[in-house]
N, C-alpha and C positions, 0 to 999 in steps of 0.2 A: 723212307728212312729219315728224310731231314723233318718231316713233322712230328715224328718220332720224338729224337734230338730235341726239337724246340719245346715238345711239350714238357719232356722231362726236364729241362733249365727252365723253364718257368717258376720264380722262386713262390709264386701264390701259389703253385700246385701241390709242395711241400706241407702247408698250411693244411689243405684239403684233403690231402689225402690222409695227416695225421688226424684229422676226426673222423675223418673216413675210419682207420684203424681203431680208433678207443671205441667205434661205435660199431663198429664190426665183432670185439671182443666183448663189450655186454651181453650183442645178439646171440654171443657165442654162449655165456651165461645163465644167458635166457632158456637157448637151447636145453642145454644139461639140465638146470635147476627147473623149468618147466613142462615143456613141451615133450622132449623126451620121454619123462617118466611118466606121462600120460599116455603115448601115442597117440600125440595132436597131428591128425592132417590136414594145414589149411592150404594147400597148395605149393608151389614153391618147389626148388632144391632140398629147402629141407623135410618138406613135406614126401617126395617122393623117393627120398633116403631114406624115410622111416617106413614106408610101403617095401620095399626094397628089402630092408631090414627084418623085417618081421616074414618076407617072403624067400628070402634068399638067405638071410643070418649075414648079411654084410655089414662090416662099420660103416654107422652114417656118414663120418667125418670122410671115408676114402670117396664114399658113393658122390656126397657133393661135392669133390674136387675132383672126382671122373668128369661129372655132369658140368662143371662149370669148366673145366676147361676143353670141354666140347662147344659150349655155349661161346670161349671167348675165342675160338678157331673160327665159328661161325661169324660172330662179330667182326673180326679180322678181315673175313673176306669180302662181308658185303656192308657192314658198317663205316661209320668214321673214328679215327686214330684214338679220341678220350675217352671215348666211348668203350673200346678194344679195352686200352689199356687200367681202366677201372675194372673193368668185367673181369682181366686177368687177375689186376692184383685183390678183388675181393672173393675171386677162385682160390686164390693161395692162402693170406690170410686166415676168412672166414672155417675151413674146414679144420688151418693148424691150430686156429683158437678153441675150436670145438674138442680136438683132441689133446690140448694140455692144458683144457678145463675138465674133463669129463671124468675125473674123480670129485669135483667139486661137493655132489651130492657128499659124498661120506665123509666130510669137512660140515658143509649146511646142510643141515638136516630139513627135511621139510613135508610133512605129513602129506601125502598124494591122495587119502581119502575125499579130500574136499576137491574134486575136479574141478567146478566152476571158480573157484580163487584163484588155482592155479590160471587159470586159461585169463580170467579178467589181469592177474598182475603181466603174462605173455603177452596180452594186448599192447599193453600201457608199455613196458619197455619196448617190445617191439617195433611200434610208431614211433618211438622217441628216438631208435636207433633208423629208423627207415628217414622219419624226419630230417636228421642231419645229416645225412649222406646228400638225399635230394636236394636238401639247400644248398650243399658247393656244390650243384651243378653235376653231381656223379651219380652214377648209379651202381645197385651191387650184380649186375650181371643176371645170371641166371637165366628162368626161364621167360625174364623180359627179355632178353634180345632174340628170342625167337616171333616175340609180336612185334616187335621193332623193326625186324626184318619182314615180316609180311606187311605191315603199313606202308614200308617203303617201297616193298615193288609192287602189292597189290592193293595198297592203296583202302588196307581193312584197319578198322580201328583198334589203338594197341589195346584201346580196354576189351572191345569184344574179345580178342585174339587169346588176350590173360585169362578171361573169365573161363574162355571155353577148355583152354590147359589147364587150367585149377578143376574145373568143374569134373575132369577125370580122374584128375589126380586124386580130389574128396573123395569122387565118387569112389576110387578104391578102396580107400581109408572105410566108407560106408563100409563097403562090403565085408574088410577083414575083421573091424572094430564093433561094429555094431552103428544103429542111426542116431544114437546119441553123438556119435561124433559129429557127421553134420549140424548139430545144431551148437553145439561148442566151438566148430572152424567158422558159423557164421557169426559168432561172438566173439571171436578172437578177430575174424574179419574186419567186424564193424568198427572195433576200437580201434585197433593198428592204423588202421585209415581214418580215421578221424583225428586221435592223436598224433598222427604224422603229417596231417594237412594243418594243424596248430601248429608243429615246430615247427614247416616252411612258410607259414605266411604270417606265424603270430595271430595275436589275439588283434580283433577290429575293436578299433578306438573311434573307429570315427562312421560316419554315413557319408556316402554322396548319393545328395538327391536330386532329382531330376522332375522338373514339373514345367506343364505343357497347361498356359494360361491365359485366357486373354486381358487380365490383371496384372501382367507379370512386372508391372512399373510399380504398383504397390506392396506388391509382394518381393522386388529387391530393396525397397525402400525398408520394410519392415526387418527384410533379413541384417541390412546392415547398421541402422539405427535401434533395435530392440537386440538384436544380438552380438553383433557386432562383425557379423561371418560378412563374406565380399559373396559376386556372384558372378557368372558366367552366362550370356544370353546369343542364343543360337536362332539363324534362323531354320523353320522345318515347315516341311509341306507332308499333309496326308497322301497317302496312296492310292486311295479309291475318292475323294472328292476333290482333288487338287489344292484344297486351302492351305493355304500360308499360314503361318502361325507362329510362337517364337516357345522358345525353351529356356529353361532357367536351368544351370549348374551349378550345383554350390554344395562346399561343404562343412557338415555340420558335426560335432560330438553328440556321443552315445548320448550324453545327460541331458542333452536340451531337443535331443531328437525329435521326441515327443511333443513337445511344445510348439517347437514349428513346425510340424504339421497340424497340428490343430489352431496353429493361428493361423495357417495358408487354406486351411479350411472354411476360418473362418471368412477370409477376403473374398475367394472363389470356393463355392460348394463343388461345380463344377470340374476343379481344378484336375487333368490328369498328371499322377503323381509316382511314380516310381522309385524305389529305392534300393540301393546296393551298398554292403560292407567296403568300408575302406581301410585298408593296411597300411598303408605310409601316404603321407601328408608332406612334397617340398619342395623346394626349390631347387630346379639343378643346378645353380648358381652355389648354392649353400653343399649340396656334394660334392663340388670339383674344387671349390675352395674360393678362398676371401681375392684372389686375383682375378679370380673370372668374378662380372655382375651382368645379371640379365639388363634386359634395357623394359 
């Protein structure tokens, strides 16, 4: 009960859970104005409210606040407290936005012959609402804390665990709907996760590269007099010859990306050279503030 307590007076958690909320009431938007009038199944609570629906005649809006607060009982018992209490409150929330949105349609009008429109603009909000949940750190519950909880005690990956829940849940959809649906929950799939892994990590501004040289004195040399970038030198040993060797870390912007690698090319041909997107670029000095400085 006292983590309870602490979590709720946490005044950042205020902040978080208000976008949690404006982002739960687009999904909620989204819902009515797209996915609904399709019969999109891409898995999910709200996917299997809409199996539900078409099988039983129940309101979506009741079915996902059955199901999610089963989900957050579950969460309760064998999760942790932030976890619990996001899963509750986008239990409560998400289904009340769905139902005092869901005359929306006869306000926006919105032709549902075009299936694919609808489902590409369902993607795009979708992620965009899934994005900023997952940024503060929360999540909307559902039939994630069912793979949450198998990861935890058996140690199974939460994606296999999703995929395999989803893949039923479609799979029903297939059957009631037709196979066209499958291939529109894999397009509503593909964007939602895409566009939701841009709002929590942002767009890469930058590269960090990593090159394995035996040049690497001319190649930091170049990096910091032609471009002006600094670098980081590591030592590394192979695995199956035992050689020594040194590594260069540095990083560089998108615009000249290009450039240095083909002038690191041109020093060592040989050069192994590896590359990964970089998201933020800083000093932890420079986010804790002007009284803290590194040394």
């Amino acid at each position: 009960m006292s983590d309870i307590k602490a979590f709720i007076n946490d005044k950042n958690n205020v902040k978080r859970f208000t976008y949690m909320a404006i982002a739960m009431f687009f999904s909620a938007l989204c819902f009515n104005l797209f996915i609904s009038p399709i019969n999109l199944v891409s898995g999910g609570t709200s996917g299997l409210a809409i199996v539900l629906r078409e099988v039983f005649s129940l309101d979506a809006s009741i079915s996902i606040f059955v199901l999610s607060i089963i989900c957050f009982i579950l969460s309760y018992i064998y999760l942790d407290v932030k976890n619990s209490l996001a899963a509750l409150f986008a239990g409560i929330i998400y289904p009340l936005f769905i139902k005092s949105t869901s005359g929306i349609g006869g306000i926006i009008y919105i032709d549902n012959s075009n299936v694919l429109l609808l489902v590409l603009f369902a993607g795009l909000i979708g992620g965009i609402c899934q994005g900023i949940v997952y940024k503060q750190g929360l999540n909307t519950g559902g039939i994630n804390v069912i793979a949450r909880i198998v990861f935890k005690y058996f140690h199974i990956s939460i994606t296999k665990v999703n995929f395999i829940i989803n893949f039923f849940i479609v799979g029903m959809g297939v059957y009631l709907f037709g196979f066209n649906m499958l291939l529109y929950a894999f397009v509503y799939l593909f964007i939602s996760k895409y566009v939701g892994e841009k709002i929590m990590l942002g767009v890469s501004l930058n590269k960090a590269i990593y090159v394995i040289s035996d040049k690497y004195k001319e190649i930091v040399l170049i990096l910091n007099k032609e471009f002006g970038h600094d670098a980081t030198i590591y030592n590394v040993k192979g695995k199956f010859n035992d050689e020594k060797r040194k590594m260069i870390m540095s990083v560089v912007s998108n615009s000249s990306y290009y450039e240095v690698k083909e002038v690191i090319s041109l020093i060592d041909p040989c050069a192994f050279i590896f590359v990964c997107d970089s998201y933020e670029v800083y000093r932890q000095d420079e986010m804790i503030g002007k009284d803290f400085k590194c040394k």
